[in-house]
N, C-alpha and C positions, 0 to 999 in steps of 0.2 A: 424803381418801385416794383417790388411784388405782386402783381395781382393774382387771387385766388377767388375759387366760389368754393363758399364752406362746406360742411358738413362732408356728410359724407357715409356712406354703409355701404360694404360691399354687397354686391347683389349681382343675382340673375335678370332676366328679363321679368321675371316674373310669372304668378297666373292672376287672371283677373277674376278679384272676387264679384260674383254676380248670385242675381235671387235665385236663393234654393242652393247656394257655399253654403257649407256649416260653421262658416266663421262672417255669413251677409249680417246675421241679428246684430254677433257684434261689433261690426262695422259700424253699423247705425247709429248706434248708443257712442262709438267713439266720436262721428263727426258732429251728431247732432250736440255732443256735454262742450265740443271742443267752439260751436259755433254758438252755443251761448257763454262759453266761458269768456273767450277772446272779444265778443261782444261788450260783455258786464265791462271788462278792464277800460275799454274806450271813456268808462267815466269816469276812471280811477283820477284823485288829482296829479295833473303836472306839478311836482315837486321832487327835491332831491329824492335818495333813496333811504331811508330810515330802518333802525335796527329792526323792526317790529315787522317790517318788511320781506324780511328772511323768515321770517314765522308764520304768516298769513297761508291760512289755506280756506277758501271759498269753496261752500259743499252747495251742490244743486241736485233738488231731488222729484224726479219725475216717475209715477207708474213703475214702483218698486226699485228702480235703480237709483245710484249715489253716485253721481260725477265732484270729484275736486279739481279745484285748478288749485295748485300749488308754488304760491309765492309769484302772482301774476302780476303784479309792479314790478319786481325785479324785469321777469321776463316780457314783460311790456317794455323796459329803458335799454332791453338788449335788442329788442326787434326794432327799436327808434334806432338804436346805436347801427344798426345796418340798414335804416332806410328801408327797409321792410315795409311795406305800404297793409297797415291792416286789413283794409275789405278782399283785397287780394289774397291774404293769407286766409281769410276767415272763408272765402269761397274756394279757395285750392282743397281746405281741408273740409270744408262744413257739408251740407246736404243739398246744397241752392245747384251744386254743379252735377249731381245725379238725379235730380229731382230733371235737370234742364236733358241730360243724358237721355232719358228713358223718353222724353217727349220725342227725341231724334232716333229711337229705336235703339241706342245703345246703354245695354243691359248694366254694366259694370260700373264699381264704385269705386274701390282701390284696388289696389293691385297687391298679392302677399307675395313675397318676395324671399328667397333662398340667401341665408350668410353664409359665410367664408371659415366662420367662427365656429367654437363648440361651446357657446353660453348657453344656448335651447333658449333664447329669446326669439320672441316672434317678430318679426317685419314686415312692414305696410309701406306701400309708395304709394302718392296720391295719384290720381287718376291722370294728371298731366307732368307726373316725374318729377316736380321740382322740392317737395318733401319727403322726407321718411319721418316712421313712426316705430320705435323701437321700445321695447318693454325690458325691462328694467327690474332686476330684484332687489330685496327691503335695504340691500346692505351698499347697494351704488347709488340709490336718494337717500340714503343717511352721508355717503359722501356727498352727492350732489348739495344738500344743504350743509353741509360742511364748510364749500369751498366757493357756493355761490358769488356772499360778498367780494371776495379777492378774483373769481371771477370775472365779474362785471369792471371792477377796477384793471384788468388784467385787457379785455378788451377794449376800454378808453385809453388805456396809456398806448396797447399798440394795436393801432388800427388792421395792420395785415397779417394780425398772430395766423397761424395755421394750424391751432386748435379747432376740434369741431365746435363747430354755430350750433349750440342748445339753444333752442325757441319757445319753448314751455313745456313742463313737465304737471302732467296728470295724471288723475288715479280715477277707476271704476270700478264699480261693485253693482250686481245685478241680481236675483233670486235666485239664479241658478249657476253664478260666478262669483267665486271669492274675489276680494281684492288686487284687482292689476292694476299694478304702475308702468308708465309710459310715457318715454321722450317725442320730442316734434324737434327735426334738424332739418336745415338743407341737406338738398343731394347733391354730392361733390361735381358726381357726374351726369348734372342737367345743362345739356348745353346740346346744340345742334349738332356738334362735330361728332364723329363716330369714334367710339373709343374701343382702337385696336386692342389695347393691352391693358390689364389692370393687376397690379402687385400688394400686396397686403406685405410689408416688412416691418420688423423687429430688430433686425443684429443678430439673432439668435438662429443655429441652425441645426440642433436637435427637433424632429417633428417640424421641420420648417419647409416642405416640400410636397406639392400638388400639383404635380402636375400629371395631366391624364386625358384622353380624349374626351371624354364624358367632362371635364372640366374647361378645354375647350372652346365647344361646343355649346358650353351654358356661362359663359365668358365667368366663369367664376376667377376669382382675384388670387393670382400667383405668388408662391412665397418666399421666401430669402434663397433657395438654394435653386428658384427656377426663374432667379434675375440674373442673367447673361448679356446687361448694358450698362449704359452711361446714361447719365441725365446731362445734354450736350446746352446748358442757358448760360455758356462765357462766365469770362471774369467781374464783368460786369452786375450781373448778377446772384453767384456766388456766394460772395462776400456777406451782402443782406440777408441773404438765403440763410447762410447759417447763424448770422448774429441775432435773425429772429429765431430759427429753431434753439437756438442757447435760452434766450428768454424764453421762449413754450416750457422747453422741459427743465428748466429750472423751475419754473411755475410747479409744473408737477411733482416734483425731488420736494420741495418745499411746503406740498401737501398727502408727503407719503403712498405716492402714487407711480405704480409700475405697470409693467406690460400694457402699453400704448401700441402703435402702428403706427406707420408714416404708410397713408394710402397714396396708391400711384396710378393715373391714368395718362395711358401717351395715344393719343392719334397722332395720327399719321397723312402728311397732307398731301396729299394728289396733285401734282403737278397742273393737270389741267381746271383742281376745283379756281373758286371765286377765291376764298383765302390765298389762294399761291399767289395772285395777281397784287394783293392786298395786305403782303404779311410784314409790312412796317406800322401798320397800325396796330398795336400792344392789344388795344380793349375787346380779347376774343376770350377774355373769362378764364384762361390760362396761360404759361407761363413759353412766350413762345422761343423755340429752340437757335443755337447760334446762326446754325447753317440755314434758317429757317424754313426745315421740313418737319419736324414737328413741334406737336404742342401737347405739354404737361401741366396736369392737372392734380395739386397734392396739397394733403391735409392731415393732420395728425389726429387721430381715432381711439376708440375706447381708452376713452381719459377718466375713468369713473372706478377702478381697480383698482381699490386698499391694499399695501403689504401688509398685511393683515397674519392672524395665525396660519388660515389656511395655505396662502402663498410661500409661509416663511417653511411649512410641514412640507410642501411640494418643491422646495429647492432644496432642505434637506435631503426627503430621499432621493430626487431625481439627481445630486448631487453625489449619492453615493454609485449611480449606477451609469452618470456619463461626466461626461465636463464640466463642472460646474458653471464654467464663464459661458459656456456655446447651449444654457439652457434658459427657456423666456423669463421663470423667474428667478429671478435673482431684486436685491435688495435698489430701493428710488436709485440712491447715488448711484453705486455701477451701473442699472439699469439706463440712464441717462446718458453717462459716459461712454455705451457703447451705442446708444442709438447714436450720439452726437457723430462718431467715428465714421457708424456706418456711413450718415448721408453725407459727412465729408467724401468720403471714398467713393459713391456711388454720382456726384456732381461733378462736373467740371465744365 
């Protein structure tokens, strides 16, 4: 069996947003729309999931601003579907855990956080790491409601996909803010163990290289041409490995969806830690290695990317000016076919 923890955004440590950040106001406005929105859902009825379902967007309107939750039954039967304990989520993300913060002297709400990526989306880690909140432009929630249904369908048929865990998508609008949309995932890499290494890969290694002390040092996530390993989880593992990465990105190919990631995180176990003494027990939230010294942590990422005109413009001309196979976009099907290779090649 596979075990993974979803989600997943590359990131720095981050800075923590506290009173008097010029992004605290809207902080507040996010946790506070997200802990009545997640709230509302708790009454929504237990029942299958219905076409009308995929449509539903709940507008909540307080002191000039406009919070939506968008299609929160679905992502209410996704957060049941992973055992997700709601008060939990609704206090990781809401205002109950800064409100309790400031009573203990500590100032900080979320934490903003540095990508790996060139979308100019902004990123939020909750205050105890085990979310991100990533914002999202009009043309990745028209996919996202696109693919929702087959989605959801997609994580009950296979329990250990290694798609990112989307948990609900919202939108805000304030008096002095246009419209931002924004996703709530797990974070891949919340877990106790220290995570030495982290890779952002594609297949592709045109602009595929970051490596730099300044990158380092802010454990920012390494790319195709500055992976110089193996992923050592046997034959045993393997096999599964890839017959569910076939099912992910077939998922994808199937809703016209390219340039994904397979994110990687490896700790590195310590001979002297607790784990070294305990590492035939699986349940440490990653995927432990043959020799058993390390443990990987991987999930496949920005799943929300149409081939669209714009991508099909930018592998034209980046096609006239390098390889066209060795460039990110390229069309679902090949695009698939060479991630699939990749993590063949990069497993054993």
């Amino acid at each position: 069996m596979i075990e993974n923890r979803s989600s997943n955004w590359v990131a720095s440590q981050g800075k923590d947003i506290t009173i008097g950040h010029e992004s605290w106001d809207l902080i507040q406005f996010i946790m506070i729309g997200i802990r009545r929105a997640v709230g509302e859902a708790i009454a929504l009825p237990n029942r299958a999931l219905k076409p009308k379902d995929f449509e539903l967007i709940v507008e909540f309107k307080y002191n000039g601003w406009l919070f939506k939750d968008h299609f929160p039954m679905a992502f209410k039967k996704i957060r049941e579907r992973l055992e997700i304990d709601t008060k939990m989520f609704m206090y990781s993300l809401g205002p109950e855990r800064v409100f309790g913060n400031l009573l203990l002297g500590n100032l900080s709400a979320l934490s903003e956080i540095d990508s790996s990526g060139r979308s100019g989306s902004m990123f939020f880690r909750s205050s105890e790491g085990d979310y991100l909140i990533k914002t999202i432009p009009s043309n990745e929630e028209a996919v996202l409601k696109n693919i929702l249904p087959a989605y959801v369908q997609h994580l009950q048929k296979y329990p250990n996909s290694l798609l990112i865990k989307l948990l609900g998508c919202y939108s805000l609008q304030t008096k002095s803010r246009a419209e931002m949309k924004f996703l709530v995932m797990n974070n891949l890499f919340f877990t106790p163990l220290p995570i030495a290494e982290k890779y952002d890969l594609k297949g592709s290694t045109i602009g595929r290289h970051q490596i730099t002390i300044e990158d380092k040092m802010a454990q920012i996530a390494l790319k195709d041409l500055d992976f110089k390993r193996i992923l050592d989880i046997g034959t045993e593992f393997k096999a599964p490995l890839l017959e569910q990465i076939e099912h992910d990105t077939k998922f994808l190919e199937s809703h016209n969806i390219c340039d994904y990631s397979l994110l990687v995180g490896v700790h590195i176990i310590d001979e002297n830690s607790p784990l070294a003494l305990t590492s035939d027990d699986q349940n440490i939230g990653g995927i432990l290695s043959k020799n058993k010294k390390e443990v990987y942590f991987i999930a496949i990422i920005d799943t929300l990317t149409p081939w669209n005109f714009s991508k099909q413009y930018e592998n034209f001309f980046k096609s006239i000016i390098h390889d066209g196979t060795k460039i990110s976009a390229i069309s679902p099907s090949a695009y698939r076919k060479r991630f699939q290779a990749l993590i063949a090649n990069i497993v054993q």
